[in-house]
N, C-alpha and C positions, 0 to 999 in steps of 0.2 A: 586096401590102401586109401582108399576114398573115404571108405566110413572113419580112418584114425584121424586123415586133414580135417574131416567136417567135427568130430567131438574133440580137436583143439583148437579150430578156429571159432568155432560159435560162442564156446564161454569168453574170450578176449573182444566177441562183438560187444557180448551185453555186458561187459564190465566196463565198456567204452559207451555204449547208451547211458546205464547208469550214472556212470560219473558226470559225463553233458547234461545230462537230466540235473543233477543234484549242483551241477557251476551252475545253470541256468537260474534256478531256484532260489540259492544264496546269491544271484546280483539282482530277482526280484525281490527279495526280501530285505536285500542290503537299500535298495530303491527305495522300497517303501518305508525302511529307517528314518531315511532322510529328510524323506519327504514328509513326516509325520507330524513330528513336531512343529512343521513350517502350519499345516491345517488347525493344532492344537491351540498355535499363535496368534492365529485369526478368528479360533472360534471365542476361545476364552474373552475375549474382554465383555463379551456379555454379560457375565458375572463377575468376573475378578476386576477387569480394568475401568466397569462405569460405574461403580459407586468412587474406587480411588480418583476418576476425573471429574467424578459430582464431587468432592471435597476439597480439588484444586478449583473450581468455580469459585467466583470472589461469591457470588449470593447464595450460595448453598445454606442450608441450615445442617449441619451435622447430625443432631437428632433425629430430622427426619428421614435420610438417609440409612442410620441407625435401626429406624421402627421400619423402616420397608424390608429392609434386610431378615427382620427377625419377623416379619410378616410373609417373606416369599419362603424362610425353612421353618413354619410356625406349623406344627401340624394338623390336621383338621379334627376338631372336638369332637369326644366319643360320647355316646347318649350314655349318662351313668344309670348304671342297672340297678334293682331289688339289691342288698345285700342282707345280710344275715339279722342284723341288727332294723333293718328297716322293716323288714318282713314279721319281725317276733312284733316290734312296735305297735305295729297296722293289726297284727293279728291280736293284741290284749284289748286294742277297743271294739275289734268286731266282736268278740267276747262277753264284752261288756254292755253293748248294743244289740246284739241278734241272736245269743243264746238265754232262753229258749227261742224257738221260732219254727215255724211251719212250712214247708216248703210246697210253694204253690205253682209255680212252672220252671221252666227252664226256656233260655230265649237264646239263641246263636247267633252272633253278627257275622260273624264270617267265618273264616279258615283258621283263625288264632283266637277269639274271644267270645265269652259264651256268659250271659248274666243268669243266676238263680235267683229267682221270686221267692224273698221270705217274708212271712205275715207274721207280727208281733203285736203287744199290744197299743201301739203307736203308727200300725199301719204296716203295708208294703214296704220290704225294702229290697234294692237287686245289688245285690253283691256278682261283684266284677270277677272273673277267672280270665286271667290272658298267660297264654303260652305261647306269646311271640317270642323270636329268638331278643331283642333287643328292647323289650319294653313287659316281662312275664311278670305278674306280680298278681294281687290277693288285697282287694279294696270295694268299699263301694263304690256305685254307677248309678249313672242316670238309669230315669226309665226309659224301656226299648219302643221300636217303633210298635203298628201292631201284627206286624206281620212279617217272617221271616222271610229274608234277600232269596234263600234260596231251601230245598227240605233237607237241614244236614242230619243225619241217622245218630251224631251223636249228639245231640239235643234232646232226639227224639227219645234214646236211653233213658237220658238220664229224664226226662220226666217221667219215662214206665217205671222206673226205679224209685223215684224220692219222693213224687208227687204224694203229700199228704202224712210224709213221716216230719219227725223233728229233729231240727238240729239241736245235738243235744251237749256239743264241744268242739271247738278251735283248737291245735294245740300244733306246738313243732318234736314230733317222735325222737328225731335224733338231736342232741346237743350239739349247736354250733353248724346245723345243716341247713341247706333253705328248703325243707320238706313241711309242709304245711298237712296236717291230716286234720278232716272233718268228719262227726261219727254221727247218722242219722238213723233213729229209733224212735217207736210208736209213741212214747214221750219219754220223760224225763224219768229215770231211774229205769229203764229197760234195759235188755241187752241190746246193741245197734244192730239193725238188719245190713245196713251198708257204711262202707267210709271211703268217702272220697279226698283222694289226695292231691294236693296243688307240690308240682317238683318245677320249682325256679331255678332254672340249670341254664341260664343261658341260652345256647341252642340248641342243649338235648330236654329241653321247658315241657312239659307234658301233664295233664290232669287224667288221671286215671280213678274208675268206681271198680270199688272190690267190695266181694261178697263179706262179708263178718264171719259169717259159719264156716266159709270154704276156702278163705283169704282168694280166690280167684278171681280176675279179671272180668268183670263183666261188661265194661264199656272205656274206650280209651280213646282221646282224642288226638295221638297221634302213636298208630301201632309202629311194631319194631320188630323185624324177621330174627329168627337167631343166627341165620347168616349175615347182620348186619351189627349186631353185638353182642358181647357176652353177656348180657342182659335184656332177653327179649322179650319185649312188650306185646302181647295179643292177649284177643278176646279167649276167656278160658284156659289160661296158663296162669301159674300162682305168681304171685307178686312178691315182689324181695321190693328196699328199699336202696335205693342207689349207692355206692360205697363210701364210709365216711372220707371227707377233708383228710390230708396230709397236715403232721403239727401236732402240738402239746395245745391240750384244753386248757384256757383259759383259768387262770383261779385265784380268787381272794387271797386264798393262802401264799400265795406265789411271791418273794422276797423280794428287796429292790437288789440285792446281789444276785441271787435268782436269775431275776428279770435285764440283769444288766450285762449278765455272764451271756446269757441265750443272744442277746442283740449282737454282741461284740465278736460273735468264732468268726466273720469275715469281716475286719474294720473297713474294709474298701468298698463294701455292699451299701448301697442306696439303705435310709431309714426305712423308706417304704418296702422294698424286697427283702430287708431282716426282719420286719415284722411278717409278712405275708408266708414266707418261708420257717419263721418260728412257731407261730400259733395260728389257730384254726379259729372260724367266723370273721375274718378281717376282708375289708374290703380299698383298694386304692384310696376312695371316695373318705371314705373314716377315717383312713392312717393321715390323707391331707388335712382334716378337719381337727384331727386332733393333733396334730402339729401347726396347724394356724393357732389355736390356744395358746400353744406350749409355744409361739413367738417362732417358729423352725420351719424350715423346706423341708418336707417330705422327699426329697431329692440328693438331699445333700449327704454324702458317704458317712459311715457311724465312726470312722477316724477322727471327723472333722467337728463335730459335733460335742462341746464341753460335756463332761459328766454333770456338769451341775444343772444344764440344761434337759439332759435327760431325766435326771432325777427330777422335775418339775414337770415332764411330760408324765412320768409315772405315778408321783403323788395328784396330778392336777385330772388329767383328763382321762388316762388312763384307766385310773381307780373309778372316775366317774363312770367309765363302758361298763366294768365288770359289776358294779352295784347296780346299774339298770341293768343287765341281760341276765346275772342270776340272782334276782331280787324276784320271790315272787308275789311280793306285796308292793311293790312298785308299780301306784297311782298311773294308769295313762294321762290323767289330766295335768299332770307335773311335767311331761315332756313338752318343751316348747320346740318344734320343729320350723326351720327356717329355709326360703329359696332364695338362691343370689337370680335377681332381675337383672336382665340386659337394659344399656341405656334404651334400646328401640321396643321392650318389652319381651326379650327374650329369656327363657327359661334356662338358663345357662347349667344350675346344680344344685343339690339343695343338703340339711345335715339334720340330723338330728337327734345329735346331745341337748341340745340348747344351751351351749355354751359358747358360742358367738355371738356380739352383739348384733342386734337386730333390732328392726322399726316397725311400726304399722304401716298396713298396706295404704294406708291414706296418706299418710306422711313420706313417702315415697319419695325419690326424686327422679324421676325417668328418663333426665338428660345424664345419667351415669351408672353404671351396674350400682345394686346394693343388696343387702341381706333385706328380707323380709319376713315377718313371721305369717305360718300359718297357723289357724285356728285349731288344725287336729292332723295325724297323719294322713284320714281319708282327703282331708282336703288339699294337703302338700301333691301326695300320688295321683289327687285327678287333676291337677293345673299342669304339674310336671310332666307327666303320662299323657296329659289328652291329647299334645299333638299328635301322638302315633295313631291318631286315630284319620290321620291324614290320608295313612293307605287306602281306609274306606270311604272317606271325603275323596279321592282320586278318581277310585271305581267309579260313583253313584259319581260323581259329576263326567266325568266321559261318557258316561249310559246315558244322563240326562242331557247333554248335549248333543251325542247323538242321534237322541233320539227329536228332540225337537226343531232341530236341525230338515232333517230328512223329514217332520212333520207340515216343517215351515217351505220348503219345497214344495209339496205337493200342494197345500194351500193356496200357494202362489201360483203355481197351475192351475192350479181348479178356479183362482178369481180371475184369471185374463184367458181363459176358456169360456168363461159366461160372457167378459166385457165383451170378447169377440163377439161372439154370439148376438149379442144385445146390439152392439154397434152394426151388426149386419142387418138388425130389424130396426131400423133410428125408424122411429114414426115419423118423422120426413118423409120415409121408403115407405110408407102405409098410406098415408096422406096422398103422394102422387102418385099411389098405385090404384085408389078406389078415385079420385080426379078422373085418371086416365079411362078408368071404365065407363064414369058416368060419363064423358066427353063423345066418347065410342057408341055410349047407348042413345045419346040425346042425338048424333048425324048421323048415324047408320042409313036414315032414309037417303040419304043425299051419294050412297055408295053404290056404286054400279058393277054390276060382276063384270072382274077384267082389271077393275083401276088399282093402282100401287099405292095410293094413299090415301085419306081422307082429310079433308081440308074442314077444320073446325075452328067455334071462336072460342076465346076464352071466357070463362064465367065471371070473372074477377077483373082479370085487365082488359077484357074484348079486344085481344090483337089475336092474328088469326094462328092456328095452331096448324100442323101436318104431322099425323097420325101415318106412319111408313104400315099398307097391309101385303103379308106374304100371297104368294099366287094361292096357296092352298088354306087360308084361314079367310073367316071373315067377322066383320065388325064385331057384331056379335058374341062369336066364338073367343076372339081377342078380349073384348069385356069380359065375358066370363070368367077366363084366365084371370085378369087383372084383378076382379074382385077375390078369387080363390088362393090366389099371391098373399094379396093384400090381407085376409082374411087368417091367414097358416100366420103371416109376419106379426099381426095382434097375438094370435094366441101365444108364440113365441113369446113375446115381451113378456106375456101376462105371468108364463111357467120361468123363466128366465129370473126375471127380478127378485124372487123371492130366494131361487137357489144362488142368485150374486149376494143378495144381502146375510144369507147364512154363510157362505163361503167370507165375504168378510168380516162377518162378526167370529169365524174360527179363526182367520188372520191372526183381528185385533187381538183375541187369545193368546194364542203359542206366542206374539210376539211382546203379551205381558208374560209369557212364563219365559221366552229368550231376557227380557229384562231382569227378572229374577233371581233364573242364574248367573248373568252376568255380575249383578249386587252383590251373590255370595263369592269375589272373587278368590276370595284365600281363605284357608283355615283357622280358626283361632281356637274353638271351643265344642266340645260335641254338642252343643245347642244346635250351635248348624249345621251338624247333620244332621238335627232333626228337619229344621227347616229343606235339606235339599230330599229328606226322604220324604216329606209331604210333596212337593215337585217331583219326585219319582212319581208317587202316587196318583197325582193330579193326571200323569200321563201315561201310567198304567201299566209302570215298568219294576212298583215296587207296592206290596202290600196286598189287601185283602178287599177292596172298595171295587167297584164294578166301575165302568164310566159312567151310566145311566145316574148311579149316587154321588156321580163325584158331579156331575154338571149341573143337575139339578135340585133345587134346594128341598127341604121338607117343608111336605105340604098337612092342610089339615090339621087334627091335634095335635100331628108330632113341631108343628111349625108355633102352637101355642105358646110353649115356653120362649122360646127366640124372637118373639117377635116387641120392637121397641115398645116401652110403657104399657107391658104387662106385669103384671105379677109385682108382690112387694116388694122386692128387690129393686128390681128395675123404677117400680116410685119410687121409692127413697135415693137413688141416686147409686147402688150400689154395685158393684160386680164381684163377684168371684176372682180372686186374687191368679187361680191356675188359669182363668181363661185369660189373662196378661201376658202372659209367660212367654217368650219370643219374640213379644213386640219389642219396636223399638221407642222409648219415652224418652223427650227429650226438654229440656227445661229451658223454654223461653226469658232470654236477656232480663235483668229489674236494674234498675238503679236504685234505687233502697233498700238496704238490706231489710227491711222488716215486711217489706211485702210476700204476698205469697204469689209466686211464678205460675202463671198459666205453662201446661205442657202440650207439646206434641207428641201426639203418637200415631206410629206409621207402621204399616203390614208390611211383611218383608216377601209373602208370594200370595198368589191369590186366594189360596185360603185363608190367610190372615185376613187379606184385606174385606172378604164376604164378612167372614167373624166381626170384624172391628167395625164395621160400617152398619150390620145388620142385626148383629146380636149388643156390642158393648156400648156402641155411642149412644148419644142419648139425643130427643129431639131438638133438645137447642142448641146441639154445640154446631160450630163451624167444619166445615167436609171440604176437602181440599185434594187437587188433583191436576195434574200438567196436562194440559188443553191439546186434545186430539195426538196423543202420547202414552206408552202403557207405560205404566208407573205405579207406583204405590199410593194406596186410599190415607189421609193424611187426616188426624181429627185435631181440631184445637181444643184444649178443653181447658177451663178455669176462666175467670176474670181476665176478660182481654181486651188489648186497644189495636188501632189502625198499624204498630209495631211491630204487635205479637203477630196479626194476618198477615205481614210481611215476610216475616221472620217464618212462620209456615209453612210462606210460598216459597221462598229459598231452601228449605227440606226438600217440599214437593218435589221442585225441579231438580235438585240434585240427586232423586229417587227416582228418577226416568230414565227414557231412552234418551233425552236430551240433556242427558249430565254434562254432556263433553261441548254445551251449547254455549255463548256468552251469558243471552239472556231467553225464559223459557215464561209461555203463557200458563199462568197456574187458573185453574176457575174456583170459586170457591161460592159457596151457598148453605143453608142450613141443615141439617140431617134429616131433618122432614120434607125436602125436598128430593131428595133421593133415593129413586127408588131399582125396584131389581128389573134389568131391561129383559121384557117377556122372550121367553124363551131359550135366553141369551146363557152364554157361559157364563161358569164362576168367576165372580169378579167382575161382570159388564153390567152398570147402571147405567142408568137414566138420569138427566140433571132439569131443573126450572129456577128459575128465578137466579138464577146464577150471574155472579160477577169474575170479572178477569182482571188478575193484577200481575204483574211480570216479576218472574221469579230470575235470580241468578243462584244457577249452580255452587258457582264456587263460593258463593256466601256460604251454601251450607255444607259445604265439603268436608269441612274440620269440624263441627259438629255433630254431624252424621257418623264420621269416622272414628269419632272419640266414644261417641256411643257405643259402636259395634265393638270396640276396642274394650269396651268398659261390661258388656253385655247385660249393658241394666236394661232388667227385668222388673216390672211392679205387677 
C-alpha cells in the first residue's frame, strides 16, 4: 500500500519542481528582456549617437566626422604578396642577369630567408630565397654579413650540394603557378645534378633541392609529415609539385563574348571575385590595378558595371597581362614596374603592367601618396619587401640591447668598485699615515713605559700633537704599523688607477655602442642591419671576429695599407667607393648654386667611425666630435668656412648621447691631430690642438634624419 502512495505521489512532486523551476526561469528571462534594451540604450551612443550629436554641433565639420567614421571600420592593410605575374616578371631578369652563373655559397639569415652566392662575369651576386609566410618571393639581396646568426643544416645542404655547379635555368614548371624551378649542372649544356625549387604559396612557401636522377628530396627548408598533408615534404621522399590553381588558363585566343560570358554567370559577384573565380594566375593586387586603368572599382558587382566598360578593361589591360605572361620574347627591360609611396614614406603597394601613370623617384612629392617608378623588378621587391626584414632588425636589436645593457651594468660596477677602492687610499690617507710614523719615531725617546700617550710637535705648524698609545703597543711598534698602512695604501693607488682607467675607458665604450643603437631606432632598409650586425659583432654576439680583433687595430704590415697618406690612392685624394657604404654624407648648406658643397660624413657605430677617421679621412680635413660624449666621428671634407664647421657641429651633436640636449660642446681639430688612444677600444682617440664650438642638436635633426631616410651612400 505504501509503495502504490509513494509511485503516485512522487511523479506529481517533480512535475510541480519542474514547472516552479521553469515559472522561475521565464520571469528571469522575462527580467532580463526588459531590462536589455534599457543597457543597449546606454551603451550605443558611443557609436551610433556621437557622431549624430557631433553633427548637431554648430562647429562641426561634417567631413570630418565622415573620415573618422570610415577610419574606425577602415580595415587594417594587408602586406600584398608575390603573385604569379610578379614572380615570372622578377624571374626573366634573373635569367637574364645570372644565367650562366656559378654557385659559390649559400648564406641563411634566419628561419625563412636563405641568400645563394652566384659568380658571373660581372662579379658576385646573392640571389634572395624567402619563404615567409607573408613576404615569400625570388629576388636579388644584398650581401650577407660574414657570418651566420646561428648553424642552420639547411644552408649547410645546400652548399654540399651546389657548391661549384652552375646555374644553368630559371623557369616557372607549371603555367599560371607560383613554382619557380632552378636547375644546376657542371655547366651549360649538361644534364643537371640538382633543381631547386622556390613554391611561393603563402603560408604553405617552402624551397626544396631535389635530386635530378632520383627526383628525391634531398634538402628542404621546411619539412612536412604525411600526417600533416597529403603532400608530404621530407628529406628522401619523391617530390610532386603542388596541385594546380582552380579556373580556365588564361588565353590570347579567348573572345570578348568568351570573356564576357565567363565574368557574368553571377552579376551580383564583386569584379574582383569573378575574375579570381574564373581564371587562374590572378591576384586581388592585379585585378585592382587593372581596373584603376580601365577607370573601375575592383569592388563593384559585375551587374553594375557598363559592358562598354568592360569591354575597355578587356581590350586595354587585360590583353595587356596576357601578352606579357605568354610572350616569350617579352623584353624585361619594357616593364616599367611602379610603387604607390605613402605621404610619410610608406610602401603602401606597387604594380607592374606599367600602365599607371608614374613619376621619378626624385620628383616625388612626399607630403601625399604617389605612384613611383622603379628601375627593374629587383628593385621594386627589395624597397617593397625589405621591411620584413624587420623581424630580423627586432631579434639582433633586442640581443644587442641586451646584451650591452647587462654589459653597461657590470662596468659600472666595476668603475665605482675601483673609485671605492681608490677613495679609501686618498693620498691624504698616505700622507698622514707616514707624518704619523715619522712624528712617532722622532719622540719615541720622550715615551716612558706606562704612559697613554705621547705629546709631540708638529713639523709644519709646531703646535703640539697627542699621539693616544694602547697599554700593549709602543712608539715604535705604532710607527711601524703607520708606515706598513701607509706603504699597502701607495701600492693600492699605484694597482688601482690603471684598473679605474681601463674600467672607464670600457665604460666610455658600451656607452658609444648604447649610443649606437639607440641612432638605429627604426627600420628602414637592410643597410641597417648591416650596421646593427657589425654592433652585434663588435659585442660578440654575432659573427666570426674574436674580441682580441675586434678591439684591437692591425698592427705591422697588415696596418700598412690603412694607415693615412700611404700608398697612391691615399695621395691622390682617393678612396674606394665600397669602403663609403654605410656612412652617412651629408651636404653642407651653399648659397650659390654653382659652388661645390663641402660634406659631412659621419660613422654610424664604432666601426665606422675607426674606418672613417683611420682609414678614409685624410690629413687635412676637419674631425669633429661632442665633447666628453659617445657619439659619432664627424669629418668635414671639401672647401669650408666658419659655416660649414658649424653646421658639422650641429650633426656632431645631434649624433650623441646629448641629442636630446639644447645645446652640446662639439671639439673639432685636424685629422692629423688624432690619434688612436693606446690601448684603448675601438673607436677611443686621442685629440691636441683641439677647438670647441657648441653644437645644437635640433639644428641637425632634419638633416640627419633626411639622410638616413634617403640612405645615401657615396
Amino acid at each position: 500500500m505504501n509503495r502504490c502512495v509513494l509511485a503516485l505521489v512522487y511523479p506529481l512532486v517533480l512535475l510541480l519542481f519542474l514547472f516552479f523551476r521553469r515559472h522561475h526561469a521565464s520571469s528571469r528571462g522575462a527580467s532580463f528582456i526588459k531590462t536589455a534594451p534599457c543597457i543597449a540604450r546606454e551603451r550605443a551612443p558611443r557609436l551610433e549617437e556621437a557622431p549624430r550629436a557631433a553633427l548637431q554641433a554648430p562647429d562641426t565639420d561634417v567631413s570630418s566626422v565622415s573620415s573618422a567614421l570610415k577610419a574606425l571600420y577602415q580595415p587594417k592593410a594587408k602586406k600584398q604578396t608575390v603573385d604569379f605575374t610578379t614572380l615570372l616578371l622578377s624571374c626573366r631578369e634573373l635569367n637574364a642577369s645570372l644565367v650562366p652563373s656559378s654557385v659559390s655559397s649559400a648564406f641563411q639569415l634566419d628561419d625563412s630567408n636563405l641568400l645563394l652566392g652566384l659568380t658571373t662575369l660581372s662579379g658576385t651576386r646573392w640571389l634572395h630565397l624567402c619563404w615567409d609566410a607573408k613576404a615569400a618571393r625570388l629576388a636579388l639581396g644584398e650581401n650577407p654579413p660574414k657570418k651566420e646568426i646561428l648553424p642552420f643544416s639547411f644552408s649547410h645542404n645546400i652548399r654540399l650540394a651546389l657548391k661549384g655547379l652552375t646555374l644553368t635555368a630559371i623557369s616557372l614548371p607549371q603555367p599560371f603557378n607560383r613554382i619557380v624551378e632552378m636547375t644546376f649542372a657542371p655547366r651549360l649544356g649538361r644534364d643537371p645534378f640538382f633543381k631547386l625549387f622556390v613554391e611561393v604559396q603563402g603560408p604553405r612557401s617552402n624551397v626544396i633541392l631535389v635530386s635530378a636522377d632520383t627526383n628525391s628530396i634531398a634538402a628542404c627548408a621546411y619539412q612536412v609529415g604525411a600526417s600533416r598533408s597529403v603532400r608530404p615534404l621530407q628529406t628522401g621522399q619523391l617530390y610532386q609539385l603542388p596541385p594546380a590553381q582552380s579556373g580556365r588558363l588564361p588565353s590570347l585566343e579567348e573572345t570578348w563574348d568568351v570573356f564576357h560570358r565567363r565574368l557574368s554567370v553571377v552579376p551580383e559577384m564583386s569584379l574582383q571575385k569573378a575574375f579570381i573565380d574564373s581564371y587562374r594566375g590572378l591576384s586581388p593586387a592585379l585585378i585592382i590595378e587593372m581596373a584603376l586603368v580601365a577607370g573601375l572599382d575592383a569592388q563593384t558587382p559585375i551587374k553594375d558595371i557598363p559592358e562598354a566598360s568592360l569591354r575597355s578593361l578587356y581590350e586595354g589591360p587585360w590583353k595587356r597581362w596576357l601578352q606579357l605572361v605568354l610572350s616569350d620574347t617579352e623584353n624585361p627591360a619594357s616593364v616599367q614596374p611602379a610603387l604607390r609611396i605613402g605621404g610619410e614614406g610608406q610602401r603602401l603597394s606597387y604594380a607592374v603592367l606599367g600602365l599607371l601613370p608614374a613619376i621619378d623617384a626624385d620628383a616625388a612629392d612626399t607630403s601625399e601618396p604617389s605612384w613611383v617608378k622603379a628601375k627593374s623588378m629587383q628593385e621594386l621587391l627589395r624597397i617593397y619587401y625589405g621591411e620584413h626584414g624587420s623581424k630580423r632588425w627586432d631579434d639582433l636589436k633586442t640581443r644587442c640591447d641586451r646584451a650591452v645593457k647587462s654589459r653597461l651594468q657590470k662596468s659600472e660596477q666595476r668603475v665605482q668598485l675601483f673609485e671605492k677602492q681608490l677613495a679609501s687610499a686618498d693620498e691624504s690617507e698616505v700622507e698622514r699615515l707616514r707624518k704619523r710614523g715619522d712624528l712617532l719615531m722622532a719622540y719615541q725617546h720622550e715615551w716612558a713605559a706606562g704612559d697613554s700617550e705621547l705629546i709631540c710637535e708638529d713639523f709644519e705648524t709646531h703646535e703640539s700633537v697627542s699621539i693616544p698609545i694602547p697599554p700593549d703597543k709602543t712608539p715604535l711598534e705604532l710607527a711601524q704599523a703607520a708606515y706598513k698602512r701607509s706603504g699597502k695604501l701607495q701600492r693600492s693607488i699605484a694597482a688601482v688607477m690603471p684598473q679605474l682607467d681601463k674600467a672607464r675607458d670600457d665604460l666610455q665604450y658600451l656607452q658609444s655602442i648604447e649610443t649606437a643603437i639607440e641612432d638605429l631606432a627604426q627600420y628602414r632598409r637592410d643597410s641597417d642591419i648591416k650596421l646593427l650586425q657589425e654592433i652585434a659583432e663588435e659585442l660578440g654576439i654575432y659573427g666570426s671576429e674574436t674580441n682580441e680583433a675586434r678591439k684591437k687595430p692591425a698592427k705591422g704590415k697588415q696596418a700598412k695599407g690603412a694607415r693615412r697618406g700611404k700608398g697612391k690612392a691615399a695621395a691622390a685624394g682617393k678612396v674606394h667607393k665600397a669602403s663609403m657604404k654605410g656612412l652617412l654624407v651629408i651636404d653642407c648648406p651653399r648659397e650659390g648654386t654653382n659652388d661645390t658643397p663641402a660634406v659631412v660624413i659621419a660613422g654610424r657605430n664604432n666601426r665606422q667611425n675607426d674606418r672613417l677617421t683611420f682609414d678614409i679621412a685624410r690629413n687635412s680635413e676637419m674631425w669633429l666630435h661632442a665633447q666628453g660624449l659617445p657619439g659619432s666621428h664627424c669629418i668635414l671634407r671639401g672647401p669650408s668656412s666658419e659655416a660649414d664647421v658649424q653646421f658639422a657641429a650641429h650633426v656632431a651633436a645631434y649624433l650623441s648621447k646629448g641629442k636630446n640636449s639644447v645645446q652640446v660642446p662639439v671639439v673639432y681639430t685636424l685629422i692629423r691631430d688624432v690619434k688612436r688612444a693606446p690601448g684603448g677600444q675601438l673607436g677611443l682617440v686621442t685629440v691636441r690642438n683641439e677647438k670647441v664650438v657648441w653644437g645644437r642638436p635640433e639644428e641637425g635633426r632634419q638633416v640627419v634624419e633626411r639622410a638616413m631616410r634617403e640612405g645615401a651612400d657615396h
